[in-house]
N, C-alpha and C positions, 0 to 999 in steps of 0.2 A: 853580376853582383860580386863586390870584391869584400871583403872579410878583414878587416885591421885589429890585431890583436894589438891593442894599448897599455897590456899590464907587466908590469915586471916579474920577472923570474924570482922567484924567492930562496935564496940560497942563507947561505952562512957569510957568504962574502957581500952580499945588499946592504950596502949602508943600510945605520938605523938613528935615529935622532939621540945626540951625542945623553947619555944619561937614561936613556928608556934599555932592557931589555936588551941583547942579541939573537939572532938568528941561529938558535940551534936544532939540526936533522939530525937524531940517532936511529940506526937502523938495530932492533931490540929482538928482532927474531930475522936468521938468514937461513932462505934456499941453499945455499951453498955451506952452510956449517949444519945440515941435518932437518932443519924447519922446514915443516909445511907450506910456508907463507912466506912472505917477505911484510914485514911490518913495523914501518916508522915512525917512531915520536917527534914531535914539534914542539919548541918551546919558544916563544918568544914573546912580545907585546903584539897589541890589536894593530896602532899604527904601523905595520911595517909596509912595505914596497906598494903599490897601488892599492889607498884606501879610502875609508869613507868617514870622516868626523862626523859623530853625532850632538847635538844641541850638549847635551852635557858632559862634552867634552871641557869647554871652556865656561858654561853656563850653570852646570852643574843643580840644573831645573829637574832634571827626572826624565827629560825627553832623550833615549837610549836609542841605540844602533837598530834594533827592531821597529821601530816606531817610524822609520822615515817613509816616506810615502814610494812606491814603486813608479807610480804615474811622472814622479818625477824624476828618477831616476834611469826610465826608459822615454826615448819619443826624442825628438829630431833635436841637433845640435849644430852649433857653427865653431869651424875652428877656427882661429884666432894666430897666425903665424908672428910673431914680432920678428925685426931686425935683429942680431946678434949684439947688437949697439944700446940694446937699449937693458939699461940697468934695475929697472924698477916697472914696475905697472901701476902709474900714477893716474891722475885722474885726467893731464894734461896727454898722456901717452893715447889711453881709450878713447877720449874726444878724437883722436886722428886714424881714427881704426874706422873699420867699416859696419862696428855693432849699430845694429839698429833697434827700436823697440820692442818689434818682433819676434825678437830672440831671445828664449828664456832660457837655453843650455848655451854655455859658452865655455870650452874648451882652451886656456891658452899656449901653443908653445914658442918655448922662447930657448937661448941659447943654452938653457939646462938639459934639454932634449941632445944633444950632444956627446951628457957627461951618459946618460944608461946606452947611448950608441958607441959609445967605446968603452964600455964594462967597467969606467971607474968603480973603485971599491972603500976608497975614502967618502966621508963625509965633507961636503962643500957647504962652508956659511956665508960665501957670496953668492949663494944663489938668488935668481930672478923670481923677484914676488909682488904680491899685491901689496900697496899701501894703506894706510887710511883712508886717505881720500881717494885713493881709487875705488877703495872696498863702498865707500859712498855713493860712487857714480855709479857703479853696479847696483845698490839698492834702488838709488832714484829711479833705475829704468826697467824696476821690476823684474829683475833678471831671477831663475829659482834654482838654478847651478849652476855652480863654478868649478872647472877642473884644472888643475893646476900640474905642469910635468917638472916638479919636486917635493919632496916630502912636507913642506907646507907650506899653503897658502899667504903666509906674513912672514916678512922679513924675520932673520933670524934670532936678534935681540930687542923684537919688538913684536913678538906673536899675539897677544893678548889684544890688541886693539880690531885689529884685521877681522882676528876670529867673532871677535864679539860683534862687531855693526852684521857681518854677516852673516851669522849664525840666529842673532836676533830677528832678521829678516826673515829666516825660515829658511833662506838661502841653502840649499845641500852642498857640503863641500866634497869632493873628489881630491883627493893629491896622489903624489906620488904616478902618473902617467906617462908614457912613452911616446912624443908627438916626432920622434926622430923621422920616420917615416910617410907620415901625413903630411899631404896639400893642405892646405886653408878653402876652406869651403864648408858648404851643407853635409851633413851624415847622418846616420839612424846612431843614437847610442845607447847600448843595453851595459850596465851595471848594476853588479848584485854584489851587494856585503853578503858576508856569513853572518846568520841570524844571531847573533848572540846575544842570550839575556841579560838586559841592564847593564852593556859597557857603552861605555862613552868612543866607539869608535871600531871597524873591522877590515881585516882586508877583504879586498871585491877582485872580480874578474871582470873586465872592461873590455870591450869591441867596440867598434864600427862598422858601422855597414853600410858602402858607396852603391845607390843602384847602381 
């Protein structure tokens, strides 16, 4: 059994979506300055480095980060490798992929999986994203997550459409994942948000696991 740890390290230096929040660690009590304990504050937004959009993130219906179903969250998935060429994930791109309707966790990486394998620390707005009409093709075929390795799922000056056909769906979204490392193939994938009451969104811990 091989073990793929998919989620990003959460640092100070993790891009964060331009306008949300930064990533800040204070360390508020040190072992080494007389403390007991060593113990850190976090401050930042839900979306950061490997997360989970809830319905009312974009939808703003009531349906929150605790409420998303686990069943779907955990239970077999297909990754999804695109070319480096490929700019978008349209609905003309997916037709040439090997998703079948069987597949209701679909994973994709594309050549954003690159930028968390070599530690950029900038915020990229050419990154590789779903479109409308791909967001479409994925509804027709039933699909009930979609994981995405950048911080979101819709192009960058066009989030709103994406999120909405999909999210409307039921669709669970994932972002922010690490596919640097992964074949394209079948996996077991276990993702958990932190439970949070009534936000539109959390960071998860994300695996794989290849029998």
């Amino acid at each position: 059994m091989t073990i793929f740890d998919i989620s990003l390290t959460i640092s100070p230096t993790l891009p964060t979506w331009p306008g949300d929040p930064g990533i800040q660690l204070e360390l508020i009590e040190s072992m080494d300055k007389g403390a007991q304990a060593n113990v850190t504050r976090i401050s930042a937004g839900v979306h950061i480095g490997t997360h989970v959009d809830a319905p009312h993130h974009f939808l703003n219906d009531g349906r929150t980060v605790e409420q998303l179903p686990l069943d779907v969250l955990t239970g077999p998935c297909y990754v999804v490798q695109l070319p480096d060429g490929v700019e978008a994930i349209t609905s003309d791109v997916l037709q040439r992929t090997e998703i079948t309707p069987d597949m209701k966790r679909i994973l994709f990486g594309t050549r954003n999986s690159h930028l968390w394998a070599r530690g950029e620390t900038r915020f990229q707005t050419d990154y590789v994203a779903i479109t409308e009409d791909g967001a479409e093709w994925l509804v027709e075929r039933g699909v009930q997550l979609v994981g995405v390795d950048y911080l979101s799922v819709a192009p960058y000056e066009e989030s709103t459409p994406t999120h909405e056909i999909l999210l409307k769906a039921g669709i669970v979204l994932v972002e922010g994942l690490n596919l640097s490392k992964v074949m394209r193939g079948f996996y077991e994938l276990y993702c958990l948000p932190l439970k949070i009451a009534g936000s539109d969104g959390a960071p998860a811990r994300a695996i794989l696991i290849q029998p």
